[in-house]
Structure formats: C-alpha cells, structure tokens
PDB file of N, H, CA, C and O in Angstrom:
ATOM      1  N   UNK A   1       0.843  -1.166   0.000  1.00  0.00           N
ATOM      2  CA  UNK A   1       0.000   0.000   0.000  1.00  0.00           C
ATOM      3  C   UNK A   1       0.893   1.236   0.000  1.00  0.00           C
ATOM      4  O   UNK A   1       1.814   1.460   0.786  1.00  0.00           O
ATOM      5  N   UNK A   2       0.489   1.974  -0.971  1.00  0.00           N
ATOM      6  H   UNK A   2      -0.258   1.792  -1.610  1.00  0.00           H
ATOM      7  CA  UNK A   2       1.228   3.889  -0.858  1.00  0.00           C
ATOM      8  C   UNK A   2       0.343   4.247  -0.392  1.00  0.00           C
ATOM      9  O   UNK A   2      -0.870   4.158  -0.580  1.00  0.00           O
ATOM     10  N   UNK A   3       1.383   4.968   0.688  1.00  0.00           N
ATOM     11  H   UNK A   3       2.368   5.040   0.840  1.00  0.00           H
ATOM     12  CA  UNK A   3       0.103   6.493   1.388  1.00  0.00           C
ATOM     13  C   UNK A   3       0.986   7.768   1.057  1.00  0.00           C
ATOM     14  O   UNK A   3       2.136   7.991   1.436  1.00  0.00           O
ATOM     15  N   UNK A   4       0.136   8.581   0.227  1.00  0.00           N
ATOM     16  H   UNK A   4      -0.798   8.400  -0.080  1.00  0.00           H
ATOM     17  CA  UNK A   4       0.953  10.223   0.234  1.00  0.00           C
ATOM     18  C   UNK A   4      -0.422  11.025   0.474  1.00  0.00           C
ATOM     19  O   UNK A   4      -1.563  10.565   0.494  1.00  0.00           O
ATOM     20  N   UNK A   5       0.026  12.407   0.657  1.00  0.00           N
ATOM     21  H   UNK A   5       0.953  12.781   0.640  1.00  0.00           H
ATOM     22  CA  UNK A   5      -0.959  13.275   1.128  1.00  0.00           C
ATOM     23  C   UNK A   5      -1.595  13.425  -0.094  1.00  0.00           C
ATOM     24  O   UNK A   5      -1.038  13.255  -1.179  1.00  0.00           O
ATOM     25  N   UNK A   6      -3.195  13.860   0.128  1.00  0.00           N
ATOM     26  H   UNK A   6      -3.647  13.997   1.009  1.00  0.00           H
ATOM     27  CA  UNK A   6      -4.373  13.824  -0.629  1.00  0.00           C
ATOM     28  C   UNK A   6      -3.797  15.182  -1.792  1.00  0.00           C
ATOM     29  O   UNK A   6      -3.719  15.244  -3.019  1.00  0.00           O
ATOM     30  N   UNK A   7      -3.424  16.297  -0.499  1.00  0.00           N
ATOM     31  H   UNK A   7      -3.487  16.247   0.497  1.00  0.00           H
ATOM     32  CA  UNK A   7      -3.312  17.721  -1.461  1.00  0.00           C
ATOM     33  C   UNK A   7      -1.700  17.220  -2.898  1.00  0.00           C
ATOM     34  O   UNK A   7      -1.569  17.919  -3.903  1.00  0.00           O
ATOM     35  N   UNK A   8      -0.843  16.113  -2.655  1.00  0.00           N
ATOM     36  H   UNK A   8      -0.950  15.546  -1.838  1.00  0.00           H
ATOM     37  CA  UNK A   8      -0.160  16.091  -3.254  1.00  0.00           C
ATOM     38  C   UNK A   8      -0.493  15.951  -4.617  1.00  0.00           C
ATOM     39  O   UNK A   8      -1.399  15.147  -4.840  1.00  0.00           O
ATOM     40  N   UNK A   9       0.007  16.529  -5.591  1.00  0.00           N
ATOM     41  H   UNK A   9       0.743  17.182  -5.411  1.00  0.00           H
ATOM     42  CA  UNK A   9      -0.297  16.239  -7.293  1.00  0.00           C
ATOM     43  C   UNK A   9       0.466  15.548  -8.050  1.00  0.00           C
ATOM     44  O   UNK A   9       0.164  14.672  -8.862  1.00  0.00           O
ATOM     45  N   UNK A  10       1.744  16.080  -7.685  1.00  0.00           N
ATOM     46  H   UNK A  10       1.990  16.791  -7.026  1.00  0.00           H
ATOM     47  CA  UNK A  10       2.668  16.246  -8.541  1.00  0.00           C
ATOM     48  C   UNK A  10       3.865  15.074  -7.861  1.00  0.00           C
ATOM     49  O   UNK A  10       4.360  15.779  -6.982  1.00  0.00           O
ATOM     50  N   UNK A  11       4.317  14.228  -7.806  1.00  0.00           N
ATOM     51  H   UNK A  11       3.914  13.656  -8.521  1.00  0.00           H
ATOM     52  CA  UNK A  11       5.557  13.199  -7.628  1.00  0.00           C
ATOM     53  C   UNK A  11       6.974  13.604  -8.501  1.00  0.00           C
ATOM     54  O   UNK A  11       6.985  13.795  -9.717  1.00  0.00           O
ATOM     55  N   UNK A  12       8.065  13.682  -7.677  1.00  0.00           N
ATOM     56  H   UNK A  12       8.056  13.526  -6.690  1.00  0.00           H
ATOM     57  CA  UNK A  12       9.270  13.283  -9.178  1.00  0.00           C
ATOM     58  C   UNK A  12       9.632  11.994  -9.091  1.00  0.00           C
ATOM     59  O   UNK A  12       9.023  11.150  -8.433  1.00  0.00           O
ATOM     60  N   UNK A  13      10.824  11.763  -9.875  1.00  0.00           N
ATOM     61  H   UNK A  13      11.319  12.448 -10.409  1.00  0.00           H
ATOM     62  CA  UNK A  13      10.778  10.120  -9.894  1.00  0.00           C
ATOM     63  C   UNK A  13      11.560   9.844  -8.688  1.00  0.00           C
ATOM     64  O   UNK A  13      11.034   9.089  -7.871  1.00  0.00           O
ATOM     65  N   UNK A  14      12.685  10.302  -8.433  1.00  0.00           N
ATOM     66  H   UNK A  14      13.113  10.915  -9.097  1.00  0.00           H
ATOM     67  CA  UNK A  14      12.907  10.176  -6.717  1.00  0.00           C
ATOM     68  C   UNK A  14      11.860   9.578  -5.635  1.00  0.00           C
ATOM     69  O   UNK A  14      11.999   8.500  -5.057  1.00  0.00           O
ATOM     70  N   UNK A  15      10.722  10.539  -5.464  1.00  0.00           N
ATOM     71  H   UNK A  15      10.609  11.415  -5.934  1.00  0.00           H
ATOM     72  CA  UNK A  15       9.703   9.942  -4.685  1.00  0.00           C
ATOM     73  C   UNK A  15       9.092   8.963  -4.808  1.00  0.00           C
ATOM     74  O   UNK A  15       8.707   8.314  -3.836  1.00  0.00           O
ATOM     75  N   UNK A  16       8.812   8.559  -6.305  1.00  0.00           N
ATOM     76  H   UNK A  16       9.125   9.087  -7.095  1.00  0.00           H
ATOM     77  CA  UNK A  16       8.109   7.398  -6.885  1.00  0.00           C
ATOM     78  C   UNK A  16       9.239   6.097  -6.410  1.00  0.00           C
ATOM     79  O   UNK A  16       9.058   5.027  -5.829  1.00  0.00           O
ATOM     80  N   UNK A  17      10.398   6.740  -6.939  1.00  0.00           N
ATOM     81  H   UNK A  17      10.545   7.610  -7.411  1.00  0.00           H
ATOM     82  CA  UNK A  17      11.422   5.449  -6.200  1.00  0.00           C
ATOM     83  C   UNK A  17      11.622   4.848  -4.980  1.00  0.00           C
ATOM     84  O   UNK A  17      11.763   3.631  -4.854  1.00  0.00           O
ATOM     85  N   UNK A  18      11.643   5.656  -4.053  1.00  0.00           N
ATOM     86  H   UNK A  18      11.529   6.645  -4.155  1.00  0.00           H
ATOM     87  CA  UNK A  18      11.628   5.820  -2.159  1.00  0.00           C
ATOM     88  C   UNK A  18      10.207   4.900  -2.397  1.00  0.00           C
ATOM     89  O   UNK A  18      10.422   3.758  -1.993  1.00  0.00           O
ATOM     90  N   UNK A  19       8.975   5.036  -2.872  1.00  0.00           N
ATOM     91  H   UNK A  19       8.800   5.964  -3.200  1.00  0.00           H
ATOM     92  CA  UNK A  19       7.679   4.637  -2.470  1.00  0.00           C
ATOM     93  C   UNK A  19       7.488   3.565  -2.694  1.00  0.00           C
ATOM     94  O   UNK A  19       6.906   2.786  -1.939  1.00  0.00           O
ATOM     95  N   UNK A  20       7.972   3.293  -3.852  1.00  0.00           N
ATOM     96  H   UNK A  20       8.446   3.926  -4.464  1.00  0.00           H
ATOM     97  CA  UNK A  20       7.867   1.746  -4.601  1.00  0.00           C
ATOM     98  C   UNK A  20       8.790   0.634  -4.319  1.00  0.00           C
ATOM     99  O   UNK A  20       8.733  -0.582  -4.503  1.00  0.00           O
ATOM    100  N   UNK A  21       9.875   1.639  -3.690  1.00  0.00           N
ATOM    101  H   UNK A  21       9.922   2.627  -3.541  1.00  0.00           H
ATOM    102  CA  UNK A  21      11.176   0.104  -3.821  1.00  0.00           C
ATOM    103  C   UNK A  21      11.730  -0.253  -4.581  1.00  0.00           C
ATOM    104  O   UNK A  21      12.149  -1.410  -4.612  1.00  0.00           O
ATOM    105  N   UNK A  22      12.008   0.924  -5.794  1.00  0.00           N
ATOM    106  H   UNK A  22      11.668   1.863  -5.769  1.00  0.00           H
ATOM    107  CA  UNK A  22      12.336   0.716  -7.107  1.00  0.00           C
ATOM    108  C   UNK A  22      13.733   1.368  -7.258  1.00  0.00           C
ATOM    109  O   UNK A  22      14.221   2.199  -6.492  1.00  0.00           O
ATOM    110  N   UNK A  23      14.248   0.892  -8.287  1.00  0.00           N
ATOM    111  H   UNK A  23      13.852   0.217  -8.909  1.00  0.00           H
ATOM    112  CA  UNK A  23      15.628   1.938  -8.774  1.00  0.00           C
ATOM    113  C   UNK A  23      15.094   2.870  -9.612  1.00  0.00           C
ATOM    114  O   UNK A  23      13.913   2.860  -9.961  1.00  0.00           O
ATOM    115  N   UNK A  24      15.979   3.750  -9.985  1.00  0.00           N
ATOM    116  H   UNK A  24      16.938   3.758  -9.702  1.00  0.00           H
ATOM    117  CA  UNK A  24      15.600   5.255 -10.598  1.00  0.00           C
ATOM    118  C   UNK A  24      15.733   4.611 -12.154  1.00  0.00           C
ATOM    119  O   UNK A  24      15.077   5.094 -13.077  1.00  0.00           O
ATOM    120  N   UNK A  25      16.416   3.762 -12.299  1.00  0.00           N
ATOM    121  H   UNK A  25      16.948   3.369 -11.550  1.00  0.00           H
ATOM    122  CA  UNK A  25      16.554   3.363 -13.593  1.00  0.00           C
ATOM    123  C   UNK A  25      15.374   2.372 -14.269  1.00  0.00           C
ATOM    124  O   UNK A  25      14.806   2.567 -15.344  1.00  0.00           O
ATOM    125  N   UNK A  26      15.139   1.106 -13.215  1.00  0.00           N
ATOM    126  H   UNK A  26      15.601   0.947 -12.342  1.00  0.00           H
ATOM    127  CA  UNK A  26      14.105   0.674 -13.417  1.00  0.00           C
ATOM    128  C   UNK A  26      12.958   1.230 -13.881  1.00  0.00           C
ATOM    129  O   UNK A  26      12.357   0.822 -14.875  1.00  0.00           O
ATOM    130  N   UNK A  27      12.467   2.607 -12.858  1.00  0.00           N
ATOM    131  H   UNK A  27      12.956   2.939 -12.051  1.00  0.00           H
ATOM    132  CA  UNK A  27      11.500   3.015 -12.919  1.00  0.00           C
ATOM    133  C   UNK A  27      11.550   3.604 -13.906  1.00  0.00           C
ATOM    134  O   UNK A  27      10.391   3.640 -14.319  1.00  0.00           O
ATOM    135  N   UNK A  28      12.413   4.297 -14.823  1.00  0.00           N
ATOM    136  H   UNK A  28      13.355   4.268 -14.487  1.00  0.00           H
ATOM    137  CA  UNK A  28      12.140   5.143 -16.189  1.00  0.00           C
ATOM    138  C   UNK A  28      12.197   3.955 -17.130  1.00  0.00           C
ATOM    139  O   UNK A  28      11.497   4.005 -18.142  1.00  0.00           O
ATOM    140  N   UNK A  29      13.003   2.825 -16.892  1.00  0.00           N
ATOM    141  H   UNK A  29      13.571   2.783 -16.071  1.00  0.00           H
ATOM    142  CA  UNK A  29      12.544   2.267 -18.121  1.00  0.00           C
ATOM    143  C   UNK A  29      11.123   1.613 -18.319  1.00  0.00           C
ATOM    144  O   UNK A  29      10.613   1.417 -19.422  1.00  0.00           O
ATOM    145  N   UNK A  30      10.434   1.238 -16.853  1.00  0.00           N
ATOM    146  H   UNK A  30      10.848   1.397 -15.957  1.00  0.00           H
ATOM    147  CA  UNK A  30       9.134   0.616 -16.774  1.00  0.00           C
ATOM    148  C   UNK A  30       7.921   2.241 -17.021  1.00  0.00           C
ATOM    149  O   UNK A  30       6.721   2.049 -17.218  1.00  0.00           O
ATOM    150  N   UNK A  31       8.299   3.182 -16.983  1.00  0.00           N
ATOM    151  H   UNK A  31       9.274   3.337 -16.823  1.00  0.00           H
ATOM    152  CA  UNK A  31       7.762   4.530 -16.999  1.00  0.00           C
ATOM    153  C   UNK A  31       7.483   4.875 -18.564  1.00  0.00           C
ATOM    154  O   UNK A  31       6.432   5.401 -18.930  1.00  0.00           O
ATOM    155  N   UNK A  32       8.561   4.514 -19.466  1.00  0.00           N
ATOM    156  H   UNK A  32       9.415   4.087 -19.169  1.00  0.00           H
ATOM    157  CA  UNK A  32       9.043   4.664 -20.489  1.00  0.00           C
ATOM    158  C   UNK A  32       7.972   3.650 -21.700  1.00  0.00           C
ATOM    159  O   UNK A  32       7.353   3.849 -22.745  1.00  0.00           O
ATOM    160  N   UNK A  33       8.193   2.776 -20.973  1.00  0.00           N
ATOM    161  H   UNK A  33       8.696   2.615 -20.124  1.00  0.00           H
ATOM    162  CA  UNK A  33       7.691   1.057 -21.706  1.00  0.00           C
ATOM    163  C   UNK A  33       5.644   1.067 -21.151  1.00  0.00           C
ATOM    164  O   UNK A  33       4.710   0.304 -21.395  1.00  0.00           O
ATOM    165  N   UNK A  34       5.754   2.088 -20.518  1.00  0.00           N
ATOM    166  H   UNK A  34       6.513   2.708 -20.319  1.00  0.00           H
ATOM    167  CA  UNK A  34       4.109   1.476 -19.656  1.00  0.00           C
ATOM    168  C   UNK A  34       3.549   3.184 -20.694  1.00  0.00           C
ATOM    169  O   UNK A  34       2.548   3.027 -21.394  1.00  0.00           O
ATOM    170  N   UNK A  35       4.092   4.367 -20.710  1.00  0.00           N
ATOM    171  H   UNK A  35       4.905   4.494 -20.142  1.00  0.00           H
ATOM    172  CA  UNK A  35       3.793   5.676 -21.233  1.00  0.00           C
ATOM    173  C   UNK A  35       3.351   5.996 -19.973  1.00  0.00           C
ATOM    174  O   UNK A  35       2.251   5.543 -19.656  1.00  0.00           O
ATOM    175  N   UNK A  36       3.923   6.642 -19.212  1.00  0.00           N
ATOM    176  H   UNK A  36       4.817   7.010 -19.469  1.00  0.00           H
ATOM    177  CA  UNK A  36       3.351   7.106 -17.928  1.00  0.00           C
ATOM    178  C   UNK A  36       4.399   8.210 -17.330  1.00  0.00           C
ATOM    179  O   UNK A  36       5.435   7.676 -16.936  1.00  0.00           O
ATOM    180  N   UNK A  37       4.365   9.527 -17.186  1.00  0.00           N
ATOM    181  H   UNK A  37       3.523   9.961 -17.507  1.00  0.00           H
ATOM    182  CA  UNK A  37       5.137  10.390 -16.586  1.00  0.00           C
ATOM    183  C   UNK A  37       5.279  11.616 -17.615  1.00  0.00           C
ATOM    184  O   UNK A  37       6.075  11.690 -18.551  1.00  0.00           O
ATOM    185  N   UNK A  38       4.652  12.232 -17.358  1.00  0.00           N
ATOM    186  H   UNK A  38       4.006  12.172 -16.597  1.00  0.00           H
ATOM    187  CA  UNK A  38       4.770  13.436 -18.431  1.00  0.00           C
ATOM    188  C   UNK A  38       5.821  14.611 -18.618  1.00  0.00           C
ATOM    189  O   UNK A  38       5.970  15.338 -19.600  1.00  0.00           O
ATOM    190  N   UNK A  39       6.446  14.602 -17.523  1.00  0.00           N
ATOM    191  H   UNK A  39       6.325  14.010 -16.725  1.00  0.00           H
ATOM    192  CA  UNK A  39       7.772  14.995 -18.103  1.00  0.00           C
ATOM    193  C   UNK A  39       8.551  15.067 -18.740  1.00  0.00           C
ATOM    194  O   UNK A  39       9.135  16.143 -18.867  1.00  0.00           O
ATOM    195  N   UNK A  40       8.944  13.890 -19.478  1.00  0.00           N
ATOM    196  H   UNK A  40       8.469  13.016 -19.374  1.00  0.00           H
ATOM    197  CA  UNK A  40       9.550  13.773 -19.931  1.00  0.00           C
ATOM    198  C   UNK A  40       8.861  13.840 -22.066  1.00  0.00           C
ATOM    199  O   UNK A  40       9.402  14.296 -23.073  1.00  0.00           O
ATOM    200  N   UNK A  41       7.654  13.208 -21.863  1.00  0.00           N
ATOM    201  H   UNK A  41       7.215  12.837 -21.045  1.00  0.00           H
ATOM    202  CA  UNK A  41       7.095  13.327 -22.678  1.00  0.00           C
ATOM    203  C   UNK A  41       7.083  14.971 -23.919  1.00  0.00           C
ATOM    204  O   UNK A  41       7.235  15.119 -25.132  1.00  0.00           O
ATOM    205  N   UNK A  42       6.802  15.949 -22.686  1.00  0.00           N
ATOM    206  H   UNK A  42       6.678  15.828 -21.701  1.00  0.00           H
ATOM    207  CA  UNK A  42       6.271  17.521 -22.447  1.00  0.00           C
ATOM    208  C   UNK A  42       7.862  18.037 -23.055  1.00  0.00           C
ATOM    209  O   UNK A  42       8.003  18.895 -23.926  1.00  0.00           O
ATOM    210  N   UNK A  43       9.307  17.085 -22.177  1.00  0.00           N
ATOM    211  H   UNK A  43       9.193  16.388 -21.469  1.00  0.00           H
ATOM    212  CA  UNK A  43      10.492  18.284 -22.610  1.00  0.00           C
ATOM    213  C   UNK A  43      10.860  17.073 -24.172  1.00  0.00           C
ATOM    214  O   UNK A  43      11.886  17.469 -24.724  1.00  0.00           O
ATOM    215  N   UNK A  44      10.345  15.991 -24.784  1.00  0.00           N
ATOM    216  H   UNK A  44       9.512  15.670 -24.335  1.00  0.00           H
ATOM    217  CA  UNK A  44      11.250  15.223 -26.350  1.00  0.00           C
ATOM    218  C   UNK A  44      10.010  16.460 -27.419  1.00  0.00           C
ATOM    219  O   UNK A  44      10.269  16.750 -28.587  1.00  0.00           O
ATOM    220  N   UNK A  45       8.875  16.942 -26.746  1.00  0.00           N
ATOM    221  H   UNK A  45       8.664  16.707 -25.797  1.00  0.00           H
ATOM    222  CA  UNK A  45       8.072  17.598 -27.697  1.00  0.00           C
ATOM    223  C   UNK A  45       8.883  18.793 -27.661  1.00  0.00           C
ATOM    224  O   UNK A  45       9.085  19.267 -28.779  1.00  0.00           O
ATOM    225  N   UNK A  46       9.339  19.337 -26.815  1.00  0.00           N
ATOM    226  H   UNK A  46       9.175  18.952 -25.907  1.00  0.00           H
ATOM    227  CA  UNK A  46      10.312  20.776 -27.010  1.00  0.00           C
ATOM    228  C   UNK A  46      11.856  20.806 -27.396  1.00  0.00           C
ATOM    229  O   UNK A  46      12.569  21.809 -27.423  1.00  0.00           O
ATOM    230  N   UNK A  47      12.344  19.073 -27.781  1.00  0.00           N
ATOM    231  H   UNK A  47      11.765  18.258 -27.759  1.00  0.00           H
ATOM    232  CA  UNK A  47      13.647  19.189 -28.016  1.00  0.00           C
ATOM    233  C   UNK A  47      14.574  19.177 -27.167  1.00  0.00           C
ATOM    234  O   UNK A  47      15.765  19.064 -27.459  1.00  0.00           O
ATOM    235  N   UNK A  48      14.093  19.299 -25.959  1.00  0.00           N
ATOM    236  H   UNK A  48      13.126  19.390 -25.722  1.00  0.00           H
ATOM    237  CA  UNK A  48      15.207  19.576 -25.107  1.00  0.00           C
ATOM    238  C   UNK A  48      15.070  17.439 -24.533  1.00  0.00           C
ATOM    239  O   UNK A  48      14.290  16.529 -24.813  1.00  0.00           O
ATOM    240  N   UNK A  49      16.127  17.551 -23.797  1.00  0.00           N
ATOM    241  H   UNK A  49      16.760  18.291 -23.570  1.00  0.00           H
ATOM    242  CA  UNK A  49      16.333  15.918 -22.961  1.00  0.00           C
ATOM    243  C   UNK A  49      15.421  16.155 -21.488  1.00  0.00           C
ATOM    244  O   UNK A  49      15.351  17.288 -21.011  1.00  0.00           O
ATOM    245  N   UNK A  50      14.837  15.155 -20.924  1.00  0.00           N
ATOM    246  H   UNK A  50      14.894  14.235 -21.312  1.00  0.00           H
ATOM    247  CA  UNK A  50      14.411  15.835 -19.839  1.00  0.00           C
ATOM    248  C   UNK A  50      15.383  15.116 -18.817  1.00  0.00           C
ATOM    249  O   UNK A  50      15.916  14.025 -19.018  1.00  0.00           O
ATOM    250  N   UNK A  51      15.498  15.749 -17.909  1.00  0.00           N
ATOM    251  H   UNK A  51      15.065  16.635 -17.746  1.00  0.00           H
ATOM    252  CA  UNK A  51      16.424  15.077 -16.723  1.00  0.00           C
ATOM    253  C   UNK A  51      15.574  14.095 -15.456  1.00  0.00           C
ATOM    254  O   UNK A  51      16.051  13.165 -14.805  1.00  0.00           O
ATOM    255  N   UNK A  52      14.294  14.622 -15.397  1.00  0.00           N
ATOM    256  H   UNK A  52      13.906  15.377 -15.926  1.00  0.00           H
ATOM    257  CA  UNK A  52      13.506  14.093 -14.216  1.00  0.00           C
ATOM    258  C   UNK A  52      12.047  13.618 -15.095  1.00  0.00           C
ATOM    259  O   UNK A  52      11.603  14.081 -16.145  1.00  0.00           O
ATOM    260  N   UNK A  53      11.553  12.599 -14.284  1.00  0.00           N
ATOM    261  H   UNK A  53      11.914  12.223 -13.431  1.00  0.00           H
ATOM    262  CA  UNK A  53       9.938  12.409 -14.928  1.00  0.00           C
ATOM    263  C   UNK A  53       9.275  12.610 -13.484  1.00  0.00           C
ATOM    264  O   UNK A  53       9.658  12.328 -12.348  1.00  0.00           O
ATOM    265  N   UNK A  54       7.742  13.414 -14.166  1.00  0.00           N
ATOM    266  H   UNK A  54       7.431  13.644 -15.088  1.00  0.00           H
ATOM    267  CA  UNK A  54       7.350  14.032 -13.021  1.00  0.00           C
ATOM    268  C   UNK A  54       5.994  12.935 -13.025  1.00  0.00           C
ATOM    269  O   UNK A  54       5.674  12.437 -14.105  1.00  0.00           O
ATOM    270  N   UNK A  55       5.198  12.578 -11.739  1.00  0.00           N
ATOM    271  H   UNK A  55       5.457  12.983 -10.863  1.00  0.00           H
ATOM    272  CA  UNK A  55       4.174  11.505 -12.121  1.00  0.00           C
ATOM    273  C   UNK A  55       2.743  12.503 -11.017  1.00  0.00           C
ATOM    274  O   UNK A  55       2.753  13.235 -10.027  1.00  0.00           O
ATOM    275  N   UNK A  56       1.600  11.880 -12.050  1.00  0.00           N
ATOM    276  H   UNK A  56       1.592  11.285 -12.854  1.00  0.00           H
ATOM    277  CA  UNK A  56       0.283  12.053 -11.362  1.00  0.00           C
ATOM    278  C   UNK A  56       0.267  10.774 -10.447  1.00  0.00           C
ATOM    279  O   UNK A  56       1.041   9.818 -10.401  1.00  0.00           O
ATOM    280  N   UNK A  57      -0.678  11.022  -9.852  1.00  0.00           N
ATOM    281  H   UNK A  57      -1.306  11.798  -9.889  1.00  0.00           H
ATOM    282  CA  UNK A  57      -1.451  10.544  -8.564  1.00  0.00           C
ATOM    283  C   UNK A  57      -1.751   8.568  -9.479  1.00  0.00           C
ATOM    284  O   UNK A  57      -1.359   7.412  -9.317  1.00  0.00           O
ATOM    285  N   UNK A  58      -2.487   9.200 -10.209  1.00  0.00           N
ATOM    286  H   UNK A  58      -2.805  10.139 -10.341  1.00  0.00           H
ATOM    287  CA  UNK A  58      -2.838   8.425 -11.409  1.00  0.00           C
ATOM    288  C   UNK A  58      -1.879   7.456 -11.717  1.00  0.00           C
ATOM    289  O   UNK A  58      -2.145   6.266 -11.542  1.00  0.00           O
ATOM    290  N   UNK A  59      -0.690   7.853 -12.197  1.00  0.00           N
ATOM    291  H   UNK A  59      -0.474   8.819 -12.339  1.00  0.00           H
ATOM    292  CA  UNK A  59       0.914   7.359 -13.030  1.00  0.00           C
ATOM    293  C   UNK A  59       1.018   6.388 -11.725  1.00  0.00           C
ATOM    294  O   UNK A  59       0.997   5.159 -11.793  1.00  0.00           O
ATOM    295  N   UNK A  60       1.129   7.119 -10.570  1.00  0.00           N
ATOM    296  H   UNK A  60       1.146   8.117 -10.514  1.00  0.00           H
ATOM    297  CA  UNK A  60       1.706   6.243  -9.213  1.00  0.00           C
ATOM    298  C   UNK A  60       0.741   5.188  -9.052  1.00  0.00           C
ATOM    299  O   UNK A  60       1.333   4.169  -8.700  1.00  0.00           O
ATOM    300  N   UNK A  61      -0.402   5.021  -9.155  1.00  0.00           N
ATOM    301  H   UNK A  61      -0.884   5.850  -9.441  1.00  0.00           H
ATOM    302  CA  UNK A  61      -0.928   4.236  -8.372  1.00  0.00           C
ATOM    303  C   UNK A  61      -1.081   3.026 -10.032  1.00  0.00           C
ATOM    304  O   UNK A  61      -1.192   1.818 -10.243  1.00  0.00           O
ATOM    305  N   UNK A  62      -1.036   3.678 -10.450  1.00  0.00           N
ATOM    306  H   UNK A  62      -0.945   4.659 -10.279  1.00  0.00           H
ATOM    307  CA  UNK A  62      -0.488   2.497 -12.531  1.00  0.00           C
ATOM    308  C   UNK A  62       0.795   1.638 -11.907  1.00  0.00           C
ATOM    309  O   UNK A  62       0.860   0.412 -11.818  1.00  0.00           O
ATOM    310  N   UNK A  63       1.855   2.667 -11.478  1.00  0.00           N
ATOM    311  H   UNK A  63       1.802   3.663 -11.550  1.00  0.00           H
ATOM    312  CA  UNK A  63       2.722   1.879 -11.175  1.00  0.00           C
ATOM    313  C   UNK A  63       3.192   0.639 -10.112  1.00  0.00           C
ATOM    314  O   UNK A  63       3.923  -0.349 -10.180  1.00  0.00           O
ATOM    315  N   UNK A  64       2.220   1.371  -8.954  1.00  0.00           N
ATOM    316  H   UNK A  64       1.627   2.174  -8.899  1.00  0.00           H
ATOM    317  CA  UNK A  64       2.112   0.565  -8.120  1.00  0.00           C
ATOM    318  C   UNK A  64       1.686  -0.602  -8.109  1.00  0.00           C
ATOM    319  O   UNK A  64       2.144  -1.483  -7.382  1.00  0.00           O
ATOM    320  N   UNK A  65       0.552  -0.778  -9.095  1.00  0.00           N
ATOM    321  H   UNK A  65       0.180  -0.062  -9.685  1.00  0.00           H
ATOM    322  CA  UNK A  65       0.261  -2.050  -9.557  1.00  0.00           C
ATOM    323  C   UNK A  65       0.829  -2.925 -10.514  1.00  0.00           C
ATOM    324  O   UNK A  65       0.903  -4.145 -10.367  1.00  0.00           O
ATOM    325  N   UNK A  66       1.196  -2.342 -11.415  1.00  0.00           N
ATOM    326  H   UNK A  66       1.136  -1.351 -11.534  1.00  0.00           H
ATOM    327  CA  UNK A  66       2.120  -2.979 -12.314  1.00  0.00           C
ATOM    328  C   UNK A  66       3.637  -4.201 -11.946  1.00  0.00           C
ATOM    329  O   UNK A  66       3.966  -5.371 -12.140  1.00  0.00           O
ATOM    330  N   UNK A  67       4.284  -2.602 -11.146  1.00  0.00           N
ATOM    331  H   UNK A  67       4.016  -1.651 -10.988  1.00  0.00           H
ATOM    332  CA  UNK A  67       5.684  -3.605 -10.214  1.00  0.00           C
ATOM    333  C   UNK A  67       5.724  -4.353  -9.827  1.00  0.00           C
ATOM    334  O   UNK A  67       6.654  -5.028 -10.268  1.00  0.00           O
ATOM    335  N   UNK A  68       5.130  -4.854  -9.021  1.00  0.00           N
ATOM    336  H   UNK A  68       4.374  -4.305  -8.663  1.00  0.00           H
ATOM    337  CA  UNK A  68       4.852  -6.298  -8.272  1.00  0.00           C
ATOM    338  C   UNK A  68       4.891  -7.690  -9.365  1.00  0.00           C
ATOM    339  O   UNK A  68       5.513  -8.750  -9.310  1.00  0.00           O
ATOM    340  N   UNK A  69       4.014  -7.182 -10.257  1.00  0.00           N
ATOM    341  H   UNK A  69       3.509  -6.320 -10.301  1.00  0.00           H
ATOM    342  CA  UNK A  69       3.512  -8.045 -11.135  1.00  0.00           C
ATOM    343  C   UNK A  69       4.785  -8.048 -12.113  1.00  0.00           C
ATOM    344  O   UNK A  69       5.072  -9.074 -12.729  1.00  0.00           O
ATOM    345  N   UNK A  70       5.416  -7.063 -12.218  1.00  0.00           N
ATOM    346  H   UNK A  70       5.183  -6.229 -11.718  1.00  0.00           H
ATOM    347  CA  UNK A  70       6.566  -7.198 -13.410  1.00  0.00           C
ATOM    348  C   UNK A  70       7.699  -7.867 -12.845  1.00  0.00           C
ATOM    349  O   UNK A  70       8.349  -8.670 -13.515  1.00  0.00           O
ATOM    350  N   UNK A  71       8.037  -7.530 -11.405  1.00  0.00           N
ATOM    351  H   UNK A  71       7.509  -6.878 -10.861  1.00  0.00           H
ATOM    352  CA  UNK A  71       9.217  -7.732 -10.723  1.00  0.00           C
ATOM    353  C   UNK A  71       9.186  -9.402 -10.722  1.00  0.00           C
ATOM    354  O   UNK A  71      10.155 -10.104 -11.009  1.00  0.00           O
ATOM    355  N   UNK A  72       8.178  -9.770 -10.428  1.00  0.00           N
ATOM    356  H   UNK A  72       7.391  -9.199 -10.195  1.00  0.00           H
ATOM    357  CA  UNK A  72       8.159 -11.651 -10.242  1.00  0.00           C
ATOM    358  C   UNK A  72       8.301 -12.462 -11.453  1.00  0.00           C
ATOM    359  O   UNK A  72       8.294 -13.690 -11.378  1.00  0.00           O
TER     360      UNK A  72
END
C-alpha cells in the first residue's frame, strides 16, 4: 500500500522510487515502456532531454500495480 498526502499532485521520480522500492533506472525504463510520466514526454516535444519524470497521482498508483507483477 502507498500512502501520500491527498493535497499532493505532482511526484518526481525520486519519490516514486523511495515509495515503490524501485531503482531510478528501473523506474524510467518501466515509466518509459508502460507511457506514464509526463515529463519527460512535455520536454522530447520541445527538443530539449528531460532530466527528471514528473508523475500524477494516477501514473503512481499504474505503477504501483504494475511492479509487483513485473518484478516476479
């Protein structure tokens, strides 16, 4: 189970990592492979590289379910 505060929106992948039990790498490539984190999405449409993926409430709780199931 994740618990974060209700008012929270916005996650970076740091936090998503700490929450899940995940590596930072894992998580962008399962982030990457699932389409989930709009950060990064928002900076390949402007050209630029993005450095961080930022996640909804939404993205986290996708992921949360997913991992378990991918990791085994």
């Amino acid at each position: 189970m994740v618990r974060v505060r209700a008012s929270q929106k916005w996650f970076t992948e740091e936090e998503v990592s700490r929450l899940l039990s995940i590596g930072v790498d894992e998580l962008r490539s399962l982030a990457r492979n699932k389409h989930v984190g709009i950060f990064e999405k928002a900076a390949e449409a402007a050209g630029v590289t993005a450095e961080r993926l930022l996640f909804t409430l939404s993205d986290l709780m996708i992921l949360s379910v997913l991992w378990p199931k991918i990791q085994h």
